[in-house]
BALO-126139 format. One record per residue (C-alpha): y, x, z; residue in one letter; residue number from 0. Coordinates in steps of 0.2 Angstrom, whole numbers, plus 5000, padded with zeros to 4 digits. Layout:
! BALO-126139
+------+------+------+---+-----+
:    v :    u :    w : r :   k :
+------+------+------+---+-----+
:    Y :    X :    Z : A : NUM :
...
+------+------+------+---+-----+
! end
This chain:
! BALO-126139
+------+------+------+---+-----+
:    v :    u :    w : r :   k :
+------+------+------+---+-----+
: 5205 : 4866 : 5064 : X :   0 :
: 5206 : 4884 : 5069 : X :   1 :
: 5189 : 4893 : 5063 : X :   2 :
: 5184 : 4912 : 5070 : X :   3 :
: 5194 : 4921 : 5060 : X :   4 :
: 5186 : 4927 : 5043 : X :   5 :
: 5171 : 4914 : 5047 : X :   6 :
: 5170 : 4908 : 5028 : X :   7 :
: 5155 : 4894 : 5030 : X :   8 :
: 5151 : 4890 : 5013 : X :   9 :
: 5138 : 4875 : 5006 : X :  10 :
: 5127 : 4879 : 4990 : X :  11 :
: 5115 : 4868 : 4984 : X :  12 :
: 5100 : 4872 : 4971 : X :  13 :
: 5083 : 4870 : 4965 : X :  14 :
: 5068 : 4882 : 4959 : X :  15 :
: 5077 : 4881 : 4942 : X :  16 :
: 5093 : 4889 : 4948 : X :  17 :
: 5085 : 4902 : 4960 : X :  18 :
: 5093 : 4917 : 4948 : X :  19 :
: 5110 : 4910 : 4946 : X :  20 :
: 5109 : 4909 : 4968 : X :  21 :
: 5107 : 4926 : 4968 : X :  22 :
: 5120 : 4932 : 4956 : X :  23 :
: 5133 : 4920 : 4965 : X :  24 :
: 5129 : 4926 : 4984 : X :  25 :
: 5129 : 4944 : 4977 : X :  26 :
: 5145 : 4940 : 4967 : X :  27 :
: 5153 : 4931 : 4985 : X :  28 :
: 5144 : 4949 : 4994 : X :  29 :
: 5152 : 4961 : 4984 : X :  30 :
: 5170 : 4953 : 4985 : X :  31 :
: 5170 : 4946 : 5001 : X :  32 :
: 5168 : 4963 : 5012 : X :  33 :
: 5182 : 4960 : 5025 : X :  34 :
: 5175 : 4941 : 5028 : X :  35 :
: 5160 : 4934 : 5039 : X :  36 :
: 5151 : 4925 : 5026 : X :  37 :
: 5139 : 4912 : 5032 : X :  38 :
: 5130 : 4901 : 5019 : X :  39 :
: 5122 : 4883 : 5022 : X :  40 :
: 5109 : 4879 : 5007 : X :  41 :
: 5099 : 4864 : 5003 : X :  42 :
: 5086 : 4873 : 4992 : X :  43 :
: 5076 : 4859 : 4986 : X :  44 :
: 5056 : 4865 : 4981 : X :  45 :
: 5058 : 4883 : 4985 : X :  46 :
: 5044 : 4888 : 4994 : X :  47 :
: 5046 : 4897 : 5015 : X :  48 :
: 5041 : 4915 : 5005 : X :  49 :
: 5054 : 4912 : 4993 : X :  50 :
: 5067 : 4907 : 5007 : X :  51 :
: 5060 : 4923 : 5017 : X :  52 :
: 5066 : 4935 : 5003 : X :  53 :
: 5083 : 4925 : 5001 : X :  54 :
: 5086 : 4926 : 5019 : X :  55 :
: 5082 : 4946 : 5019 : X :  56 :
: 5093 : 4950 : 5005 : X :  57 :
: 5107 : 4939 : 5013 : X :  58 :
: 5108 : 4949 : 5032 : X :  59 :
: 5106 : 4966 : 5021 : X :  60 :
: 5122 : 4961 : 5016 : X :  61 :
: 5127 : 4958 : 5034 : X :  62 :
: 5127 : 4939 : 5032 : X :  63 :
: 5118 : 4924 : 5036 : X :  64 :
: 5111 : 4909 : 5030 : X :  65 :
: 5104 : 4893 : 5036 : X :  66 :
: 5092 : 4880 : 5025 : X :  67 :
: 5093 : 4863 : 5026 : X :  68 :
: 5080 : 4848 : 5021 : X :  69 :
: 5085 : 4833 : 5013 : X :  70 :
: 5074 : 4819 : 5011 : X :  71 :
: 5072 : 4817 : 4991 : X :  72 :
: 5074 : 4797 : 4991 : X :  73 :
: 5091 : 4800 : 4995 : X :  74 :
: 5094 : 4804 : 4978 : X :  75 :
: 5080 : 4800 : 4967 : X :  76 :
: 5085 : 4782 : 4965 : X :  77 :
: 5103 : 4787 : 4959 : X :  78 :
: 5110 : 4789 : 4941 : X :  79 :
: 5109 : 4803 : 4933 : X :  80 :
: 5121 : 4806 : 4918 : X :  81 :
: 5113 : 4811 : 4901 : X :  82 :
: 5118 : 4830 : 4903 : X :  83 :
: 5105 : 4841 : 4901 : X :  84 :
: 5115 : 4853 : 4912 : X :  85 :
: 5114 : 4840 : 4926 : X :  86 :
: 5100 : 4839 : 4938 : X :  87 :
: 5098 : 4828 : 4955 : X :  88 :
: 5105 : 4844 : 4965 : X :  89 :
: 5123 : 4837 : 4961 : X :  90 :
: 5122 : 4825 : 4975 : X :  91 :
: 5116 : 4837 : 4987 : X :  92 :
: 5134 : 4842 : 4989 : X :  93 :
: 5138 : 4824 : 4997 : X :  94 :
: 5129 : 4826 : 5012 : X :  95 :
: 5132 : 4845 : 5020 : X :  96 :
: 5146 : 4837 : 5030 : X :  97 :
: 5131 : 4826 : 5039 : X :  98 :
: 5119 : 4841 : 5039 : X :  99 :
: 5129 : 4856 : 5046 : X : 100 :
: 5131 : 4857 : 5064 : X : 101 :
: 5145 : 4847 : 5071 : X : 102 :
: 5156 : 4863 : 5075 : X : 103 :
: 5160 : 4868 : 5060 : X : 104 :
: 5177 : 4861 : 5053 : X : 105 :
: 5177 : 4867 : 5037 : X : 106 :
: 5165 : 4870 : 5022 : X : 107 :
: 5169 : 4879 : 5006 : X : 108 :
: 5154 : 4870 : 4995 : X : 109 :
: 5152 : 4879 : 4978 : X : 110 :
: 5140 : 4875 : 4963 : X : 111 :
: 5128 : 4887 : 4959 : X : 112 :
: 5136 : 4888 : 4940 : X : 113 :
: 5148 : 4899 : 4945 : X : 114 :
: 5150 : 4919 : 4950 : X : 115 :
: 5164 : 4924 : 4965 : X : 116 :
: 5178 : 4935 : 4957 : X : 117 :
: 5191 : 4936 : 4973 : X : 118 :
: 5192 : 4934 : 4991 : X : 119 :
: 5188 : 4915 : 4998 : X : 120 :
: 5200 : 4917 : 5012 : X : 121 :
: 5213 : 4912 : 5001 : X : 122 :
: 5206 : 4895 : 4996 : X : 123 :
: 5197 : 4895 : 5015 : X : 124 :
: 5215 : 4894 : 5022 : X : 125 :
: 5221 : 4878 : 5015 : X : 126 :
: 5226 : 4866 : 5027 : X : 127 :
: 5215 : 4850 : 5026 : X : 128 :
: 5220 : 4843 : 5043 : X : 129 :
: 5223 : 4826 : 5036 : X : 130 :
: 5212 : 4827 : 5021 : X : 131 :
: 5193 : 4825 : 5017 : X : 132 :
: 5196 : 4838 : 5006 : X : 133 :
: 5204 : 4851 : 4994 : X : 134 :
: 5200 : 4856 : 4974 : X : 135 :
: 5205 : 4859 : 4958 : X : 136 :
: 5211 : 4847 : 4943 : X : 137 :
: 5198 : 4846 : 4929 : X : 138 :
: 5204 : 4853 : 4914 : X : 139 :
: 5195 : 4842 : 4901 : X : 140 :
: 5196 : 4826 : 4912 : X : 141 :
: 5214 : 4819 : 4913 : X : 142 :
: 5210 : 4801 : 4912 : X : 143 :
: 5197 : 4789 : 4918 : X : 144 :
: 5205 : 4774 : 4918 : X : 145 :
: 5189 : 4764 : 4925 : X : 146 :
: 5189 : 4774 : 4943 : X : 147 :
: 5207 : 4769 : 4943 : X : 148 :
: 5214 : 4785 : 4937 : X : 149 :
: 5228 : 4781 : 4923 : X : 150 :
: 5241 : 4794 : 4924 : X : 151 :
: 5238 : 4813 : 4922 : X : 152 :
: 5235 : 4825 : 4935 : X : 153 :
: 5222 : 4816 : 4946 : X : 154 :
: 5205 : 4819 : 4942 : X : 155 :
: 5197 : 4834 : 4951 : X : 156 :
: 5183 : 4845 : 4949 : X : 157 :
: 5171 : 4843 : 4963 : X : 158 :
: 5164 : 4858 : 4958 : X : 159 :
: 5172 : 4868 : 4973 : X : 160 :
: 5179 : 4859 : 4986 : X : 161 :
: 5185 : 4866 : 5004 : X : 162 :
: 5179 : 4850 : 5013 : X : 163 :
: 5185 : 4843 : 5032 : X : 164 :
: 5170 : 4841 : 5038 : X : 165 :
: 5175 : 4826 : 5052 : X : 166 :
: 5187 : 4817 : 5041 : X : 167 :
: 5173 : 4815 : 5026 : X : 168 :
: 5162 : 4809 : 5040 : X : 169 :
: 5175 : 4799 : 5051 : X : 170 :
: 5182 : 4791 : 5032 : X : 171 :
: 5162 : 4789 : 5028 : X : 172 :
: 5163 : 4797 : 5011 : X : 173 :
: 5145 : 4800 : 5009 : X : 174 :
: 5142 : 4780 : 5011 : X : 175 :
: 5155 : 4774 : 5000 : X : 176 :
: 5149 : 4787 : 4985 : X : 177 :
: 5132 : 4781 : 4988 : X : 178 :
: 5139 : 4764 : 4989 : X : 179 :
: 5151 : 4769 : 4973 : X : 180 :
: 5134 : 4775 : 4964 : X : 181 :
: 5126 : 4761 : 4967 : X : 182 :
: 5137 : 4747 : 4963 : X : 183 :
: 5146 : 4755 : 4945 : X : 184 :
: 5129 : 4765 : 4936 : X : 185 :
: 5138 : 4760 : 4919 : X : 186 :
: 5156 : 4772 : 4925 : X : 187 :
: 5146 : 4786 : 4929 : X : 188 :
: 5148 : 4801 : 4918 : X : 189 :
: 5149 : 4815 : 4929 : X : 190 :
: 5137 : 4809 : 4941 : X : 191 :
: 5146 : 4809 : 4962 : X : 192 :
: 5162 : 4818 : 4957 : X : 193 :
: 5167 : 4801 : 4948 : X : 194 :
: 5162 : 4792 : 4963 : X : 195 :
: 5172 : 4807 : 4974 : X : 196 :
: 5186 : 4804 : 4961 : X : 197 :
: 5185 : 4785 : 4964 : X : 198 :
: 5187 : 4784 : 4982 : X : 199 :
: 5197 : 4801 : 4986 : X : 200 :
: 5213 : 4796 : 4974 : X : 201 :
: 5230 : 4802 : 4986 : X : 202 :
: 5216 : 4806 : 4998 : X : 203 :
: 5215 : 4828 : 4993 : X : 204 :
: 5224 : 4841 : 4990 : X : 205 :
: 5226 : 4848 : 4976 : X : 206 :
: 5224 : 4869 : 4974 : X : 207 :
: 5226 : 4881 : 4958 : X : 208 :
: 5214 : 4881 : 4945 : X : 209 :
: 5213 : 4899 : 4950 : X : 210 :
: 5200 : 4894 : 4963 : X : 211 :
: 5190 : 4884 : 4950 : X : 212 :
: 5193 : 4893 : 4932 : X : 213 :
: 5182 : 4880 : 4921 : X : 214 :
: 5176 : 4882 : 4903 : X : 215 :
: 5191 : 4874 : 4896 : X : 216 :
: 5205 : 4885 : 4907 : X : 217 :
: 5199 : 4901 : 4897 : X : 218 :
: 5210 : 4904 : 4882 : X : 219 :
: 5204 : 4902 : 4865 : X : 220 :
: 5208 : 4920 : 4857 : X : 221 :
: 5209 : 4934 : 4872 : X : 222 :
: 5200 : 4949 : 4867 : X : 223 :
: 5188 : 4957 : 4879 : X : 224 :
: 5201 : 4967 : 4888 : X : 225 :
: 5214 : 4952 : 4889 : X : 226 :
: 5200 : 4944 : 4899 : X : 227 :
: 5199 : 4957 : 4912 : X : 228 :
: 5218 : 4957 : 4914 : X : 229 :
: 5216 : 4938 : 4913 : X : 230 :
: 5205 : 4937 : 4929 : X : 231 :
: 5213 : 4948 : 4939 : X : 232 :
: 5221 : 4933 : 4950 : X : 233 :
: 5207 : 4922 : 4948 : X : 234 :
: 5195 : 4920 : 4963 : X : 235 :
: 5179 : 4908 : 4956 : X : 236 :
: 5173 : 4908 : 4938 : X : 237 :
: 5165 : 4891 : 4937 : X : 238 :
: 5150 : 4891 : 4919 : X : 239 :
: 5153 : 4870 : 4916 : X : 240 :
: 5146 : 4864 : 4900 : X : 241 :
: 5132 : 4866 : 4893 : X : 242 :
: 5138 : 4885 : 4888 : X : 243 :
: 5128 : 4893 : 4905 : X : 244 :
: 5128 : 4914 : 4902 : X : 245 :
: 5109 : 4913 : 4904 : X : 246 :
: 5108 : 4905 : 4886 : X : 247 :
: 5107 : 4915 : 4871 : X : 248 :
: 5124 : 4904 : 4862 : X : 249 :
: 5134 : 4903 : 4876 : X : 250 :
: 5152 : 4904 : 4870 : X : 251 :
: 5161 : 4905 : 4886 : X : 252 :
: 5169 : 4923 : 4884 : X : 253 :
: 5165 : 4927 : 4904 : X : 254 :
: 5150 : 4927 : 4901 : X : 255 :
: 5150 : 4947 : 4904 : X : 256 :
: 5155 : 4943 : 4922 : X : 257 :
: 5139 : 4934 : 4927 : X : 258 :
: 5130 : 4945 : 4917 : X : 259 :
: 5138 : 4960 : 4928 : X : 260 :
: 5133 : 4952 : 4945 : X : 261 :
: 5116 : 4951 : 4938 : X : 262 :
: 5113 : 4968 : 4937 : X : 263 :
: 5121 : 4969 : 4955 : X : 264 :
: 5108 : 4958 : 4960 : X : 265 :
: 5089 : 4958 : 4963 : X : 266 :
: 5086 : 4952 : 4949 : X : 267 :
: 5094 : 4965 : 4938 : X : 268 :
: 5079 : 4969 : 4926 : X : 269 :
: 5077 : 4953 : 4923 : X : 270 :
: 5082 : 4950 : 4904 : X : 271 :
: 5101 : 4943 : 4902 : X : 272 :
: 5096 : 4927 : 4892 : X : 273 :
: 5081 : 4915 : 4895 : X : 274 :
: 5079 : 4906 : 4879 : X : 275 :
: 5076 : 4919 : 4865 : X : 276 :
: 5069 : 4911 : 4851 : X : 277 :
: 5063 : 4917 : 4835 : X : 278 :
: 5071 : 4905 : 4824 : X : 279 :
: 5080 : 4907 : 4810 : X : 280 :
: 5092 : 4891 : 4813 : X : 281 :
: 5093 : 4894 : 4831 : X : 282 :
: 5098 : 4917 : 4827 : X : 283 :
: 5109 : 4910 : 4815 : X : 284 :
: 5120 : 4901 : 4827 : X : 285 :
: 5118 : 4915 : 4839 : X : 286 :
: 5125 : 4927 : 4823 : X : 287 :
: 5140 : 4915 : 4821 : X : 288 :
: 5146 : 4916 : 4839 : X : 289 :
: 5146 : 4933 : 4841 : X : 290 :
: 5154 : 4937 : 4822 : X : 291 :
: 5167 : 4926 : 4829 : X : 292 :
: 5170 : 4934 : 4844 : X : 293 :
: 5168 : 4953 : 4836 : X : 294 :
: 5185 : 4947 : 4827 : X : 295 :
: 5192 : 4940 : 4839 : X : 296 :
: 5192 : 4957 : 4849 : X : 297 :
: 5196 : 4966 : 4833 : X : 298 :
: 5211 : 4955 : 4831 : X : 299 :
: 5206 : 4947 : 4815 : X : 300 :
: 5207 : 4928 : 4820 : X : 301 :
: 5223 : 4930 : 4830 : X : 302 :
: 5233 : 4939 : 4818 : X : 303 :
: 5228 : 4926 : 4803 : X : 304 :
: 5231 : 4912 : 4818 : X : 305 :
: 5246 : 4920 : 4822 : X : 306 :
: 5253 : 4923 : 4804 : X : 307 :
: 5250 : 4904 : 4798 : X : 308 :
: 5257 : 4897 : 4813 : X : 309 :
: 5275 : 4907 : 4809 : X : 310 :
: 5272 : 4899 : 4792 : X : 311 :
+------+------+------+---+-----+
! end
């Protein structure tokens, strides 16, 4: 499966909703990704040719390029969708790039479009998946799901980056047999395809470091702000799961600063950092409470006490 060298091909997948978060993850992959020949495949469903004009401008500027593709909106509509508000029907769009891409490319990196590029992607490109549909990181909240026919630890991936073959996902009709998967078993569906991926790709992957796929449960718990930057230094791909995006106001994932950083790198940088300000008391209240908690975290305040009852 030899690819031109530093030919990254990468899949992302969006809607109108997520056209900022696009923007800070190409410029994020852009600005750390200099030495590679980025070339980006997108399904971007309901954004409009003057819209996809701009994208594709900003994208050779930054000596790149990128190729749309349409995808016919039955194909998912009639599919479950899990009640997660962070969830939309995008998900699924990541099932079908294998089908959509032209057939001589070997290798797809796809990446959600939650998520900002820390590190160079030849690393994770590199993996050898000659006899694999594909590669990805464990999930670090999901160790056991029992009713895809996962009942020991250390199975259950996150679909949310995968380096996929390309002719074994087709050859091994993966797309059909999720779709099939999603269809038959609506009631075991909890996080949407990548149960259905995690279903039918069990000894079938291989598995990479959660340094390719760092999740909101990977970050430690009482780092301070500079323990974070020392913590990411090896890390390649910053991945905002949850319902704790760094576009809302709450958000306690402590990385959020590094989205927020690509932002202003970004042509979006004026625009404000958070999207649902609210001038409620309730809702400023619980803003007030993360933030005091991480003021002493940084300060040391919760971690010393933490520290001093644990050697109790």
């Amino acid at each position: 499966m030899a690819e031109q060298e530093n030919k990254i091909h990468i899949a992302l997948a969006f809607d109108q909703n997520f056209i900022v978060p696009f923007y800070v993850l190409i410029t994020s992959i852009f600005h750390n990704n200099k030495k590679n020949n980025i070339v980006l495949h997108a399904i971007a469903a309901g954004v409009d040719n003057r819209e996809r004009e701009k994208i594709t401008r900003f994208v050779q500027e930054n000596q790149s390029q990128i190729y749309f593709y349409e995808l016919d909106k039955a194909n998912v509509d009639a599919l479950v969708l899990p009640d997660n508000v962070h969830f939309s029907a995008a998900t699924y769009y990541r099932l079908f790039f294998p089908s959509l891409v032209p057939a001589d490319i070997k290798k797809l990196l796809y990446i959600d479009t939650d998520t900002v590029v820390v590190g160079d992607l030849a690393e994770l490109y590199r993996v050898n998946v000659d006899s694999v549909p594909a590669a990805a990181a464990l999930d670090a909240k999901i160790s056991l799901r029992p009713d895809l026919g996962i009942s020991t630890k250390g199975h259950y991936f996150n679909a949310g980056v995968m380096l996929i073959n390309t002719e074994l996902w087709k050859s091994q009709h993966i797309l059909e047999k999720a779709l099939q998967f999603l269809n038959d078993f609506p009631e075991k569906i909890e996080w949407a395809d990548q149960d259905a991926l995690n279903a039918l790709l069990q000894n079938n992957i291989v598995q990479v470091s959660n340094r390719f796929n760092i999740t909101f449960y990977d970050i430690p718990k009482y780092l301070t702000r500079q323990e974070f930057d020392a913590f990411i230094k090896d890390k390649v791909i910053i991945h905002y799961t949850t319902q704790n995006k760094p576009w809302m106001m709450t958000c306690t994932n402590r990385l959020r600063y590094i989205y927020h950083y690509y932002l202003k790198l970004s042509p979006f940088a004026t625009q404000q950092k958070y999207i649902d300000f609210k001038i409620n008391k309730s809702y400023f209240l619980k803003y007030l409470k993360v933030r005091l908690k991480e003021f002493l975290i940084d300060n040391g305040v919760i971690r010393a006490r933490t520290t001093a009852s644990d050697s109790l």
